[in-house]
N, CA, C and O atoms as CSV, one atom per row, in Angstrom:
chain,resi,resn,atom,element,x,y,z
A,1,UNK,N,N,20.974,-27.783,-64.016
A,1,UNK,CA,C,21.002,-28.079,-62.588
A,1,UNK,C,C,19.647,-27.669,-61.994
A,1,UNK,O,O,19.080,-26.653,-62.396
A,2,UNK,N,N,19.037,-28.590,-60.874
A,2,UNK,CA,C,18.173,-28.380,-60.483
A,2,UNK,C,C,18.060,-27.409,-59.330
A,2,UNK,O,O,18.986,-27.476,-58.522
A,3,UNK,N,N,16.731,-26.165,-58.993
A,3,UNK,CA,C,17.013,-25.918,-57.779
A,3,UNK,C,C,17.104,-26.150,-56.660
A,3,UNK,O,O,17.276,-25.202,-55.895
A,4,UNK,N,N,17.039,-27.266,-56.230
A,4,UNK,CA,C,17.329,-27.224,-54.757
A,4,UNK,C,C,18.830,-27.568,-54.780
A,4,UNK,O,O,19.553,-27.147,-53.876
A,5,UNK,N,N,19.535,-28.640,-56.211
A,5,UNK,CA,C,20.725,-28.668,-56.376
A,5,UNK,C,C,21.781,-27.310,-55.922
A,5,UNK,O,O,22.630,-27.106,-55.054
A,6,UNK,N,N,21.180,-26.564,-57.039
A,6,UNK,CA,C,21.804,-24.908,-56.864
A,6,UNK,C,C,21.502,-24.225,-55.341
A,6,UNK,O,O,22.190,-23.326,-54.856
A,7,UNK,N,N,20.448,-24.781,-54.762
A,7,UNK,CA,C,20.396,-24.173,-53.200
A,7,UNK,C,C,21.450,-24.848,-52.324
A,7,UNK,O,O,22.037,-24.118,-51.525
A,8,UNK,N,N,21.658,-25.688,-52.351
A,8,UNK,CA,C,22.484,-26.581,-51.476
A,8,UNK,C,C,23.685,-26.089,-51.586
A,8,UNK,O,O,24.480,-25.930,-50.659
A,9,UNK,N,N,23.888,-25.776,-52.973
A,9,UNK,CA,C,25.235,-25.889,-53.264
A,9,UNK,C,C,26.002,-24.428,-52.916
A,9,UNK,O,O,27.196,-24.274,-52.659
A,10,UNK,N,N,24.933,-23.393,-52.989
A,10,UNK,CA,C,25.133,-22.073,-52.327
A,10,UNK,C,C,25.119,-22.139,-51.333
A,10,UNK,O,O,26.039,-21.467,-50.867
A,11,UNK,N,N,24.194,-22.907,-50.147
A,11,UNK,CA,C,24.311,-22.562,-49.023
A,11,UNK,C,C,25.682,-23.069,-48.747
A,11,UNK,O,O,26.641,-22.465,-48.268
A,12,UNK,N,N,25.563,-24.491,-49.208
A,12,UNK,CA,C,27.463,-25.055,-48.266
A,12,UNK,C,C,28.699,-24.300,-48.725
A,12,UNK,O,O,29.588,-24.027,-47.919
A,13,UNK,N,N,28.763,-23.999,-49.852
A,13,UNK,CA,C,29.817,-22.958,-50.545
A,13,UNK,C,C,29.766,-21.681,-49.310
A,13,UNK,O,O,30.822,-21.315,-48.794
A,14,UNK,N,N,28.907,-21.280,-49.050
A,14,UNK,CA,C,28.605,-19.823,-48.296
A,14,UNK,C,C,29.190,-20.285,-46.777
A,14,UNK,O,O,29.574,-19.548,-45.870
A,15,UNK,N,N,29.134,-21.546,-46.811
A,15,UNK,CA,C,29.924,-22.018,-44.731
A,15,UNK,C,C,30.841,-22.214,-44.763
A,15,UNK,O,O,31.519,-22.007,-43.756
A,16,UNK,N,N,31.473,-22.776,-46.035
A,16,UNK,CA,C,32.869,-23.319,-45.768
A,16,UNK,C,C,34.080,-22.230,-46.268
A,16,UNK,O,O,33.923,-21.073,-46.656
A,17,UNK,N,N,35.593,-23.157,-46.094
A,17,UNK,CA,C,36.495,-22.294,-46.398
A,17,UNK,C,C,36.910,-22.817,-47.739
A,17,UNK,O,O,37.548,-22.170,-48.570
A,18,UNK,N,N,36.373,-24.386,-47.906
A,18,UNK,CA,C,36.802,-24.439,-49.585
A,18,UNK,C,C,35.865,-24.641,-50.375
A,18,UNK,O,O,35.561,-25.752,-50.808
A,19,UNK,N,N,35.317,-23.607,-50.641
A,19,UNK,CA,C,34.087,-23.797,-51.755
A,19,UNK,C,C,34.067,-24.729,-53.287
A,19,UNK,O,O,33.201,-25.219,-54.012
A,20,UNK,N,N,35.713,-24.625,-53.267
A,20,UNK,CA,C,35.873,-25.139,-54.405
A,20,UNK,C,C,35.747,-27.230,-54.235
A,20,UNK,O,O,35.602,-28.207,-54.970
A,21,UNK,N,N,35.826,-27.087,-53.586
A,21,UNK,CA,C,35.936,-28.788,-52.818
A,21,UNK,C,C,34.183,-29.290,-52.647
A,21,UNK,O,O,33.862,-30.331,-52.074
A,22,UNK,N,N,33.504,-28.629,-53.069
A,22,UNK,CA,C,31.907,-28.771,-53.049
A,22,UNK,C,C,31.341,-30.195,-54.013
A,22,UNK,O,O,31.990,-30.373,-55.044
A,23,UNK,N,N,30.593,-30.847,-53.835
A,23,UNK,CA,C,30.396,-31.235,-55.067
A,23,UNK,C,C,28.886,-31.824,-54.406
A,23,UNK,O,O,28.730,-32.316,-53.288
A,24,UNK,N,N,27.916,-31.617,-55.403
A,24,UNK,CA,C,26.531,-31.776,-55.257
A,24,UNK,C,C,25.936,-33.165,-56.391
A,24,UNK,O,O,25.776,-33.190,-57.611
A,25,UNK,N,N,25.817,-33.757,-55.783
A,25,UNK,CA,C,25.094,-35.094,-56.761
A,25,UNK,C,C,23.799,-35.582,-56.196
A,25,UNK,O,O,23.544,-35.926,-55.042
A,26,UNK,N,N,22.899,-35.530,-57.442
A,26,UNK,CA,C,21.650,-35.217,-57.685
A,26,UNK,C,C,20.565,-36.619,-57.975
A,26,UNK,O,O,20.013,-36.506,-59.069
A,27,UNK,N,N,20.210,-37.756,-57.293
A,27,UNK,CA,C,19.684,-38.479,-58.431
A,27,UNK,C,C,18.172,-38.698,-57.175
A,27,UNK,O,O,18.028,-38.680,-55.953
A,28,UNK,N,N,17.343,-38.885,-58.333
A,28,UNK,CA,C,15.931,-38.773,-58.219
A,28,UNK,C,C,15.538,-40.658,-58.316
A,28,UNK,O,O,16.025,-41.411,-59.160
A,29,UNK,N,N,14.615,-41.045,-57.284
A,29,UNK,CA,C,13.806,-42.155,-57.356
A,29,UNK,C,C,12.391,-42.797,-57.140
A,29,UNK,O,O,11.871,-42.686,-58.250
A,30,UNK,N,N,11.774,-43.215,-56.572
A,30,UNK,CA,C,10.607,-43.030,-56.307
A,30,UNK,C,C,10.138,-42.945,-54.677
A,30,UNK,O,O,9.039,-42.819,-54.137
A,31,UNK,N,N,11.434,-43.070,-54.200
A,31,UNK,CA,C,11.477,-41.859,-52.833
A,31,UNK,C,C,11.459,-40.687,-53.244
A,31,UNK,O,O,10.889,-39.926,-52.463
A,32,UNK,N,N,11.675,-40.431,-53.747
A,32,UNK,CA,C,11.859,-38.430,-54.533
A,32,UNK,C,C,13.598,-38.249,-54.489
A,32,UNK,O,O,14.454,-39.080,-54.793
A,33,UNK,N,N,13.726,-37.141,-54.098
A,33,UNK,CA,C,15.173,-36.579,-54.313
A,33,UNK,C,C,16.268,-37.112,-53.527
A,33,UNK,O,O,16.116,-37.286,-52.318
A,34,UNK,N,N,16.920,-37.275,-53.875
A,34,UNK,CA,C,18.305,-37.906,-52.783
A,34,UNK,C,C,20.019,-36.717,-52.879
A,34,UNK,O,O,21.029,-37.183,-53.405
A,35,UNK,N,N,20.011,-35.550,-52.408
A,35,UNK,CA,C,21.316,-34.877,-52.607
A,35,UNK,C,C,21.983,-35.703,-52.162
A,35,UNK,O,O,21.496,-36.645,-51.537
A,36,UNK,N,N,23.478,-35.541,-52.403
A,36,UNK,CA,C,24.715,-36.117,-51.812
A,36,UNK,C,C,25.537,-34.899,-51.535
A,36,UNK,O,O,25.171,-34.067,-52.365
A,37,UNK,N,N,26.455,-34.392,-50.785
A,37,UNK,CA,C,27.261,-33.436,-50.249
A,37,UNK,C,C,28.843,-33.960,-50.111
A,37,UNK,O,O,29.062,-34.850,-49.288
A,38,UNK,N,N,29.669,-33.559,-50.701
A,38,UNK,CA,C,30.598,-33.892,-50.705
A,38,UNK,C,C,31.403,-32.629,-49.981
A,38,UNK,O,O,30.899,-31.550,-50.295
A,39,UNK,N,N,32.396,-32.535,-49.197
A,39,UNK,CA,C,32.975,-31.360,-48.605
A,39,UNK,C,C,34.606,-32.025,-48.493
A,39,UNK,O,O,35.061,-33.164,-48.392
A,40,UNK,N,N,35.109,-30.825,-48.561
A,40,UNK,CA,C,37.166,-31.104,-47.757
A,40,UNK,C,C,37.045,-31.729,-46.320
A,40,UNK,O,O,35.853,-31.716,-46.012
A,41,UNK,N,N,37.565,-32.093,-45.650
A,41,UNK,CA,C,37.454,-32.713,-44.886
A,41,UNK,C,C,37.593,-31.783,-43.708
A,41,UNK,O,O,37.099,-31.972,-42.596
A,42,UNK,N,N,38.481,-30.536,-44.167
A,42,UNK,CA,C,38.482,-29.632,-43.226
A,42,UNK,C,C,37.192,-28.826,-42.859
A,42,UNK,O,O,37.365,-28.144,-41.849
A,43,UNK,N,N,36.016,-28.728,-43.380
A,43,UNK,CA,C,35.273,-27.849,-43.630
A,43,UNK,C,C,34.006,-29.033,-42.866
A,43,UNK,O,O,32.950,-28.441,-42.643
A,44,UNK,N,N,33.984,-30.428,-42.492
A,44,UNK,CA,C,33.270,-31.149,-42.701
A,44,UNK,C,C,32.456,-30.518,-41.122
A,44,UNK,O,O,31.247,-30.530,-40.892
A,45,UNK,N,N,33.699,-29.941,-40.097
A,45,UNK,CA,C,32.542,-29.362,-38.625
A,45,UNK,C,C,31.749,-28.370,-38.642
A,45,UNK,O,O,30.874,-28.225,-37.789
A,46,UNK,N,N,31.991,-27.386,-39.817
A,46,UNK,CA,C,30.836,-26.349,-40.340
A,46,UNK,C,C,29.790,-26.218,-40.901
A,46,UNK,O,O,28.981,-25.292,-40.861
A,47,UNK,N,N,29.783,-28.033,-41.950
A,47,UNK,CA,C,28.896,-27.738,-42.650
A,47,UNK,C,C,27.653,-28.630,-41.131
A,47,UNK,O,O,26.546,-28.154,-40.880
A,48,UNK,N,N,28.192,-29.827,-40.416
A,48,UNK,CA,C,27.758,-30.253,-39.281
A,48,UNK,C,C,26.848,-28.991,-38.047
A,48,UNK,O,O,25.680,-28.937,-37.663
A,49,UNK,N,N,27.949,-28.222,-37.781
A,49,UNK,CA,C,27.564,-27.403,-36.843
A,49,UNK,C,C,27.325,-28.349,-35.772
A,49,UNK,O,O,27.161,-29.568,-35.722
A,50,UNK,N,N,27.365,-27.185,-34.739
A,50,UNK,CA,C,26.969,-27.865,-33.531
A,50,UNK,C,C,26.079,-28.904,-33.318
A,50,UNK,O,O,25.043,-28.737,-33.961
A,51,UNK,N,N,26.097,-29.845,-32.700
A,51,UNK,CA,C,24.726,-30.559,-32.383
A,51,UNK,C,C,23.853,-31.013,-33.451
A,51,UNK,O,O,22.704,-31.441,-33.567
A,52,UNK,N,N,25.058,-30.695,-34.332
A,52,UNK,CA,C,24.475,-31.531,-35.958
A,52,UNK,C,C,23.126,-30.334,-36.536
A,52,UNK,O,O,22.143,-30.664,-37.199
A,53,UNK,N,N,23.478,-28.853,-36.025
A,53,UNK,CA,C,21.962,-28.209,-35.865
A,53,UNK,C,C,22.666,-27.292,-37.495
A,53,UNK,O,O,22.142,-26.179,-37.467
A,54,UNK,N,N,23.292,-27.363,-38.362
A,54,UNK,CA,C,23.699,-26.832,-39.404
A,54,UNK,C,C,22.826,-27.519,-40.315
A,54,UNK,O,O,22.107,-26.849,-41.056
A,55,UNK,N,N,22.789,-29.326,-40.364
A,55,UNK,CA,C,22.685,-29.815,-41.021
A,55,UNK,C,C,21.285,-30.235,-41.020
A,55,UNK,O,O,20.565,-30.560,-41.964
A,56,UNK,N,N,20.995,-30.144,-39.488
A,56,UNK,CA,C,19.317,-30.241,-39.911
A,56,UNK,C,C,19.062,-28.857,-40.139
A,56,UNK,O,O,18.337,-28.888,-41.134
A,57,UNK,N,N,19.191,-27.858,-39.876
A,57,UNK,CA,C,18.815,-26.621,-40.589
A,57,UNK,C,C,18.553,-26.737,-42.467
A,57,UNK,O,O,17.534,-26.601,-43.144
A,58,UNK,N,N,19.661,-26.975,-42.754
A,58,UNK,CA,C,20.007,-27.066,-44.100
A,58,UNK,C,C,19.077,-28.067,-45.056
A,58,UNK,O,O,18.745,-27.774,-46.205
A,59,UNK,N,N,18.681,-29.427,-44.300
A,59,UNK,CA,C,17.451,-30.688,-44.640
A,59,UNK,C,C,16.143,-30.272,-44.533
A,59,UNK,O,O,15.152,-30.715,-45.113
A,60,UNK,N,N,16.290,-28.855,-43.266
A,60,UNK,CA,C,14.573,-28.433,-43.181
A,60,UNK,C,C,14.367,-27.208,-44.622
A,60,UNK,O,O,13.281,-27.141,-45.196
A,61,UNK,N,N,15.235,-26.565,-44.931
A,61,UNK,CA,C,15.217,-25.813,-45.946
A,61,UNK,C,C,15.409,-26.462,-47.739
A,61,UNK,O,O,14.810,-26.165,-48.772
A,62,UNK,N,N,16.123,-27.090,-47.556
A,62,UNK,CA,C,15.652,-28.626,-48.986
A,62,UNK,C,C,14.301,-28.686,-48.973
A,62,UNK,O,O,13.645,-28.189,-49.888
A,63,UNK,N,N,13.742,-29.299,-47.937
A,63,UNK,CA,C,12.528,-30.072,-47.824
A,63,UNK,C,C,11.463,-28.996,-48.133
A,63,UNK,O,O,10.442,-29.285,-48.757
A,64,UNK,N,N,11.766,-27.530,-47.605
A,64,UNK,CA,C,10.685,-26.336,-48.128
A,64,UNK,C,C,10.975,-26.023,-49.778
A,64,UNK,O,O,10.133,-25.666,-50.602
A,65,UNK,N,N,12.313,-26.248,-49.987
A,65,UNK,CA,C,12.613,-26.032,-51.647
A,65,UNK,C,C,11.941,-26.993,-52.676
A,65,UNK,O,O,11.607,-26.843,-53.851
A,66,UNK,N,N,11.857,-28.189,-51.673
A,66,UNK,CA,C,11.446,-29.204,-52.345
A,66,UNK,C,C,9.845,-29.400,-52.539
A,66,UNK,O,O,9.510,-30.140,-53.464
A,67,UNK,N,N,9.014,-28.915,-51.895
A,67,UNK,CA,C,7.572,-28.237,-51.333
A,67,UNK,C,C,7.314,-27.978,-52.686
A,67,UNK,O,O,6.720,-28.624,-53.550
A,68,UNK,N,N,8.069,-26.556,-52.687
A,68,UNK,CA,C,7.843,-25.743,-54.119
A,68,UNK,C,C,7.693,-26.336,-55.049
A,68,UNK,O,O,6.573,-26.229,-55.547
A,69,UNK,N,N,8.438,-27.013,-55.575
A,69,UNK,CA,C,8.373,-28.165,-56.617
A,69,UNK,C,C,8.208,-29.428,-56.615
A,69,UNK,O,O,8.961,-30.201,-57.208
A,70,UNK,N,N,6.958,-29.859,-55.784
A,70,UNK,CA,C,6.566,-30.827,-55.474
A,70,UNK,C,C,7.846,-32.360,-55.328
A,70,UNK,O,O,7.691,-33.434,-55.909
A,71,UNK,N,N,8.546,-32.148,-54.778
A,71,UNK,CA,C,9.358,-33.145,-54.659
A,71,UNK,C,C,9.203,-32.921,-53.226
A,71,UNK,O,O,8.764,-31.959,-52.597
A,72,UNK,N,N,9.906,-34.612,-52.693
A,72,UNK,CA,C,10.601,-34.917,-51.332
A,72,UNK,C,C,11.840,-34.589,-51.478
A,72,UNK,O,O,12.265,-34.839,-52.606
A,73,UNK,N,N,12.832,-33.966,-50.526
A,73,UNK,CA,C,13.990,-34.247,-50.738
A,73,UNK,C,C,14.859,-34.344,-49.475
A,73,UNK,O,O,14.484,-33.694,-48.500
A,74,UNK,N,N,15.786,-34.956,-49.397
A,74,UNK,CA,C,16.441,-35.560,-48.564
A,74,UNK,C,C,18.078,-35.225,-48.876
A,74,UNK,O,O,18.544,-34.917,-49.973
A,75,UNK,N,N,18.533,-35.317,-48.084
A,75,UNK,CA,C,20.177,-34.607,-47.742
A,75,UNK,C,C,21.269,-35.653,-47.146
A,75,UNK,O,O,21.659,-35.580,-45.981
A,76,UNK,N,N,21.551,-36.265,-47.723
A,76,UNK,CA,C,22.812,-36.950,-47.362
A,76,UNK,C,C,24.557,-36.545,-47.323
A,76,UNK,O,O,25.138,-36.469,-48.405
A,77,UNK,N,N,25.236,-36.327,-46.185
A,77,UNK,CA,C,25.906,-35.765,-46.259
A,77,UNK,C,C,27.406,-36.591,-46.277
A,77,UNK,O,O,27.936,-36.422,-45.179
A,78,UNK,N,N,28.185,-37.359,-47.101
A,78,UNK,CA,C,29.129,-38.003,-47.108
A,78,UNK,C,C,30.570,-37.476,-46.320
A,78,UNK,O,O,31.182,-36.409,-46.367
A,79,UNK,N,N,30.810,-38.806,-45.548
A,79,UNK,CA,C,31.913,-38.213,-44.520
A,79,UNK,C,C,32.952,-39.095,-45.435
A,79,UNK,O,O,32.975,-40.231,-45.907
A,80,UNK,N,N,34.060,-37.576,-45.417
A,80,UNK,CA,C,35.216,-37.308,-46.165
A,80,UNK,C,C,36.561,-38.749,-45.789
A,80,UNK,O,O,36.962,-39.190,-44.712
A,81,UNK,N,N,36.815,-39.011,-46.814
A,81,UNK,CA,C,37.787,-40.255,-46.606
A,81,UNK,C,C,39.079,-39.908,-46.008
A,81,UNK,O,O,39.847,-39.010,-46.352
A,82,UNK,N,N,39.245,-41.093,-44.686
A,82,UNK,CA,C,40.357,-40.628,-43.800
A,82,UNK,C,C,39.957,-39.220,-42.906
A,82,UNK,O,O,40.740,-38.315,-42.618
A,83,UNK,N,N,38.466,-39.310,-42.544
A,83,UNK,CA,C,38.346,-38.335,-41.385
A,83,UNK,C,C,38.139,-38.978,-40.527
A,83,UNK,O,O,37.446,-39.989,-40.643
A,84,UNK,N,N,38.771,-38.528,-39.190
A,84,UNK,CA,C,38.431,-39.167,-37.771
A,84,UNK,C,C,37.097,-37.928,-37.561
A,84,UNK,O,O,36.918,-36.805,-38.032
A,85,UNK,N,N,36.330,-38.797,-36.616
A,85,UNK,CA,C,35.122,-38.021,-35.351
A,85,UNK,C,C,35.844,-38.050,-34.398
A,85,UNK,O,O,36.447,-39.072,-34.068
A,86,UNK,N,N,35.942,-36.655,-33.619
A,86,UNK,CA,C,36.518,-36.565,-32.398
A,86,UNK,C,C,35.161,-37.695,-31.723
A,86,UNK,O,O,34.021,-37.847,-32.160
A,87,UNK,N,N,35.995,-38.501,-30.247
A,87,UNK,CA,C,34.822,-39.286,-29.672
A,87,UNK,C,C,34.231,-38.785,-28.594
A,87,UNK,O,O,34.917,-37.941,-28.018
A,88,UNK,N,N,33.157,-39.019,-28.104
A,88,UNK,CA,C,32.550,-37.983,-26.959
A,88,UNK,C,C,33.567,-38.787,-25.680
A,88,UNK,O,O,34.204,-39.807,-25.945
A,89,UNK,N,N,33.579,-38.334,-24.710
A,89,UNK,CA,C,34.017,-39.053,-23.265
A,89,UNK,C,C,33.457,-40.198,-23.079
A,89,UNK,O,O,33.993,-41.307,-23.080
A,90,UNK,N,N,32.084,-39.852,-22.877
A,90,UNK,CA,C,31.247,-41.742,-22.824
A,90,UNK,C,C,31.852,-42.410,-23.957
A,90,UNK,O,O,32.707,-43.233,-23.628
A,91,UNK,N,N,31.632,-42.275,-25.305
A,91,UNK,CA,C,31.471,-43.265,-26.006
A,91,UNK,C,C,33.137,-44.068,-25.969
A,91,UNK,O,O,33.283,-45.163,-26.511
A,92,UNK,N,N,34.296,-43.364,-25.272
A,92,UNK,CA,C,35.258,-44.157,-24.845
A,92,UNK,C,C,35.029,-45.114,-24.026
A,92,UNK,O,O,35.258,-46.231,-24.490
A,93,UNK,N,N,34.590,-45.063,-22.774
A,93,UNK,CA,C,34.357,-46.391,-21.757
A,93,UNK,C,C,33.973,-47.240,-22.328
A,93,UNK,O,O,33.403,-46.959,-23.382
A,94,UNK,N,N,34.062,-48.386,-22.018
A,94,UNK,CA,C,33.394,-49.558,-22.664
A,94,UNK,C,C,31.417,-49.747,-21.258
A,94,UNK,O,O,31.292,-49.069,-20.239
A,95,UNK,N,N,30.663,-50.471,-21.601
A,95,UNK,CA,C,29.679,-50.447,-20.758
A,95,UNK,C,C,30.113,-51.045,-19.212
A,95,UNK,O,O,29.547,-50.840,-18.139
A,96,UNK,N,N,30.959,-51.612,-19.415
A,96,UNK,CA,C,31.126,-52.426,-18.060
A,96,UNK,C,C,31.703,-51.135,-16.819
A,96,UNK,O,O,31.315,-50.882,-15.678
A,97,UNK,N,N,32.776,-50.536,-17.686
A,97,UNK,CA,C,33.334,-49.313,-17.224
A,97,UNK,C,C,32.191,-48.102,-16.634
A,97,UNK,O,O,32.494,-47.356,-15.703
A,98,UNK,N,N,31.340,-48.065,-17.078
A,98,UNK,CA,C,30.366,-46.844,-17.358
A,98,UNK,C,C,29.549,-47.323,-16.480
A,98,UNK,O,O,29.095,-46.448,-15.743
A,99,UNK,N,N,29.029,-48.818,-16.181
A,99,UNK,CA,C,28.232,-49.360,-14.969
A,99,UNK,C,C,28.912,-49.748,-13.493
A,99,UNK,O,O,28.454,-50.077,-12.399
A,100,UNK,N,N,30.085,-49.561,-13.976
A,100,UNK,CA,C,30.825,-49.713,-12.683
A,100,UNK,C,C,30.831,-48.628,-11.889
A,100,UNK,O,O,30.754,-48.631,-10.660
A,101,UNK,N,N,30.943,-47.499,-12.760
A,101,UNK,CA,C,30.938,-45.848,-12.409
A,101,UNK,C,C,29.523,-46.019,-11.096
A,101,UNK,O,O,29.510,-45.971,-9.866
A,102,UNK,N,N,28.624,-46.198,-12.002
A,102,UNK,CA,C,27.534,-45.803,-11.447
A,102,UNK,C,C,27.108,-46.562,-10.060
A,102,UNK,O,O,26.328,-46.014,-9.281
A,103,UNK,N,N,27.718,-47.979,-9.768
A,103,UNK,CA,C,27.676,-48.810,-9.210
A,103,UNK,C,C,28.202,-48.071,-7.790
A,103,UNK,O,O,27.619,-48.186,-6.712
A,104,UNK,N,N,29.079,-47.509,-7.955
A,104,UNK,CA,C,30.392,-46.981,-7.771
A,104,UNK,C,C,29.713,-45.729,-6.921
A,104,UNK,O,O,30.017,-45.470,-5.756
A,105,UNK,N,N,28.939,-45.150,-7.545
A,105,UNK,CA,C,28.351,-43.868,-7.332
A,105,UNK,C,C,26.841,-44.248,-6.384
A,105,UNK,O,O,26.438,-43.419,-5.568
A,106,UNK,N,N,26.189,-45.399,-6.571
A,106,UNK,CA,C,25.424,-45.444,-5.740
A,106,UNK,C,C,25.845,-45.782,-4.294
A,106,UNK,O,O,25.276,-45.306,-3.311
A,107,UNK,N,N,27.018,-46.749,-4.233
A,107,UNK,CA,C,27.821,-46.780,-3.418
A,107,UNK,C,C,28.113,-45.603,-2.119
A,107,UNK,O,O,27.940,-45.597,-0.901
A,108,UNK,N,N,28.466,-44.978,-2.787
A,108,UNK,CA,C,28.967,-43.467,-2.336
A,108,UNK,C,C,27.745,-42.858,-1.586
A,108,UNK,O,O,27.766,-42.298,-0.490
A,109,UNK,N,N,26.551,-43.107,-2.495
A,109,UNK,CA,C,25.004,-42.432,-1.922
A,109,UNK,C,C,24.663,-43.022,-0.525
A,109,UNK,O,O,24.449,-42.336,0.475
A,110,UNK,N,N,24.646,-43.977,-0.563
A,110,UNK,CA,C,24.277,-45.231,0.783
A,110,UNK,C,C,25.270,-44.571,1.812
A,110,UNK,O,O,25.066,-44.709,3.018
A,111,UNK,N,N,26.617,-43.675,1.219
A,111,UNK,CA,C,27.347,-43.347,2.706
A,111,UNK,C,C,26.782,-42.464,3.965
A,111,UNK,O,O,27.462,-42.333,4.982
């Protein structure tokens, strides 16, 4: 196993609650490195973190592992089969809804 393989695979093991549900796949091209991340589905908002700031954390520290040993490497993180994304508030409205708001709201300004 390669190291940044073995880094990855410690760091996400070290966030989650099922370490055992990990799985790290490794293949190299003439982009350079490509990880894959496999996680439980329960574990999938930790390894994310907030504001997605886990996971770029985790891509900026590859990319220094990858330094070391002259590779690129890159972090792909596979979303778990049969997971919903909670949806933000906006991305429910449809646009017409969301311009009506505002329509709506300039409306209100002119009072």
């Amino acid at each position: 196993m390669e190291k940044d393989q073995e880094f990855l695979e410690l760091v996400a093991k070290s966030l989650v609650d099922n370490p055992q549900d990990i799985k790290v796949k490794r293949v190299v091209d003439e982009m350079g490195v490509l990880l894959t991340l496999d996680v439980n589905p329960a574990d999938m908002g930790k390894i994310i973190g907030r504001s997605g700031n886990t996971a770029k954390a985790m891509r900026t520290l590859l990319r220094v592992v990858g330094m070391k040993h002259n590779a690129r490497v890159n972090l792909k993180i596979n979303e778990p089969e049969g997971s919903t994304r909670p949806m933000s508030p906006m991305s429910s409205m449809s646009p017409q809804s969301a311009s009506k708001t505002v329509d709506e709201a300039m409306q209100d300004l002119k009072l």
